[in-house]
C-alpha positions as CSV (number, residue, x, y, z in Angstrom):
1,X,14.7,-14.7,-27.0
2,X,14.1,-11.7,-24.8
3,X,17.3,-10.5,-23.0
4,X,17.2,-7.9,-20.5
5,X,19.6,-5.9,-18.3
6,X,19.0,-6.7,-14.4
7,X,15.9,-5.2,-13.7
8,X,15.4,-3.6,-17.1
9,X,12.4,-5.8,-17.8
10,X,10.4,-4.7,-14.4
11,X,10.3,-1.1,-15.8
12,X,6.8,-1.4,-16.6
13,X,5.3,-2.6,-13.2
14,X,4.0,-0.2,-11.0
15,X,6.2,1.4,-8.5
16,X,5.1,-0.3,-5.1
17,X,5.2,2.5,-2.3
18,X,5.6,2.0,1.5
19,X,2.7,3.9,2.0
20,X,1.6,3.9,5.7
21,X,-1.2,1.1,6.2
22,X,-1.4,0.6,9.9
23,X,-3.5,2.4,12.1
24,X,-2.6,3.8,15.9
25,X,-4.9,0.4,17.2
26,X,-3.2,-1.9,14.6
27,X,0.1,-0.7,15.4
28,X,0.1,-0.9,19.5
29,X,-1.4,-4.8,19.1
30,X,1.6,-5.7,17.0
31,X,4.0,-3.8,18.7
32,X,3.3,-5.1,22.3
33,X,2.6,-8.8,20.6
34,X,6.1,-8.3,18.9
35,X,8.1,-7.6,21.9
36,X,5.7,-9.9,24.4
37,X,7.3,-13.0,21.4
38,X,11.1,-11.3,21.9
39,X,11.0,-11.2,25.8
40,X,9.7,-14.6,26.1
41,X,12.3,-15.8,23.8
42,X,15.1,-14.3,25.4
43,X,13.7,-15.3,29.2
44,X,13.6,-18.6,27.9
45,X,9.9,-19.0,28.1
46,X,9.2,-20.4,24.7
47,X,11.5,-21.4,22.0
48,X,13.3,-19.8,18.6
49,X,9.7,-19.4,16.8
50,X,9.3,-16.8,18.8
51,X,12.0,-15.0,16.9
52,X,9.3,-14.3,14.7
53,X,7.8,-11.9,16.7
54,X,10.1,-9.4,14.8
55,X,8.1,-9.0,12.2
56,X,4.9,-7.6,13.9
57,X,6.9,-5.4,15.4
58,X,8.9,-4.6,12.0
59,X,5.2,-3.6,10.6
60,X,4.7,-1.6,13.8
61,X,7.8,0.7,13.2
62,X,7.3,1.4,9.8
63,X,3.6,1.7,9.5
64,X,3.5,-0.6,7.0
65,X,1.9,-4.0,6.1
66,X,2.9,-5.9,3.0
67,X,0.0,-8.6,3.5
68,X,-2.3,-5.7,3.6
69,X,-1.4,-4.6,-0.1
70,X,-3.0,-7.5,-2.2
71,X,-6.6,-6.7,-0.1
72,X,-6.3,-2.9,-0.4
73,X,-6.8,-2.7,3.5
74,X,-5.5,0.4,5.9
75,X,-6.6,0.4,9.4
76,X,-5.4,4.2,9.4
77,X,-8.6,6.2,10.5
78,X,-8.1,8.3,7.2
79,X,-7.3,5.9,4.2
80,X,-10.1,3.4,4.8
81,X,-10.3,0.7,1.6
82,X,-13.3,-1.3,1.7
């Protein structure tokens, strides 16, 4: 029976960086689309789902997509992954 400390057994997985993955393009779209879902929430234009437009505009801020990891793909003019 294997018994580990919390987080003891992760020690061998990779260290999973937030490194930037969103291009200048990328990152207007889902900021304006982020905040376009907030304001129409709040003015009462469409219901809570919009709520959801936090996390575009959560990726916008930090530069960072986590969806992107799994693909390898950056939108940032330098770090192209094909």
């Amino acid at each position: 029976m294997l018994v580990c400390a919390p987080f003891a057994c992760f020690t061998h997985l990779k260290e999973i960086r937030m490194k930037a993955n969103i291009g200048s393009i990328d990152r207007t779209v889902r900021a304006v689309l982020g905040l376009a879902l907030i304001a129409a929430v709040l003015l009462g234009l469409i219901g809570p789902w919009g709520w959801i437009g936090v996390l575009p505009l959560a990726t916008a801020i930090f530069r960072f997509c986590p969806a992107y990891l799994p693909f390898g793909i950056s939108t940032c003019a330098n770090q192209r992954h094909h």
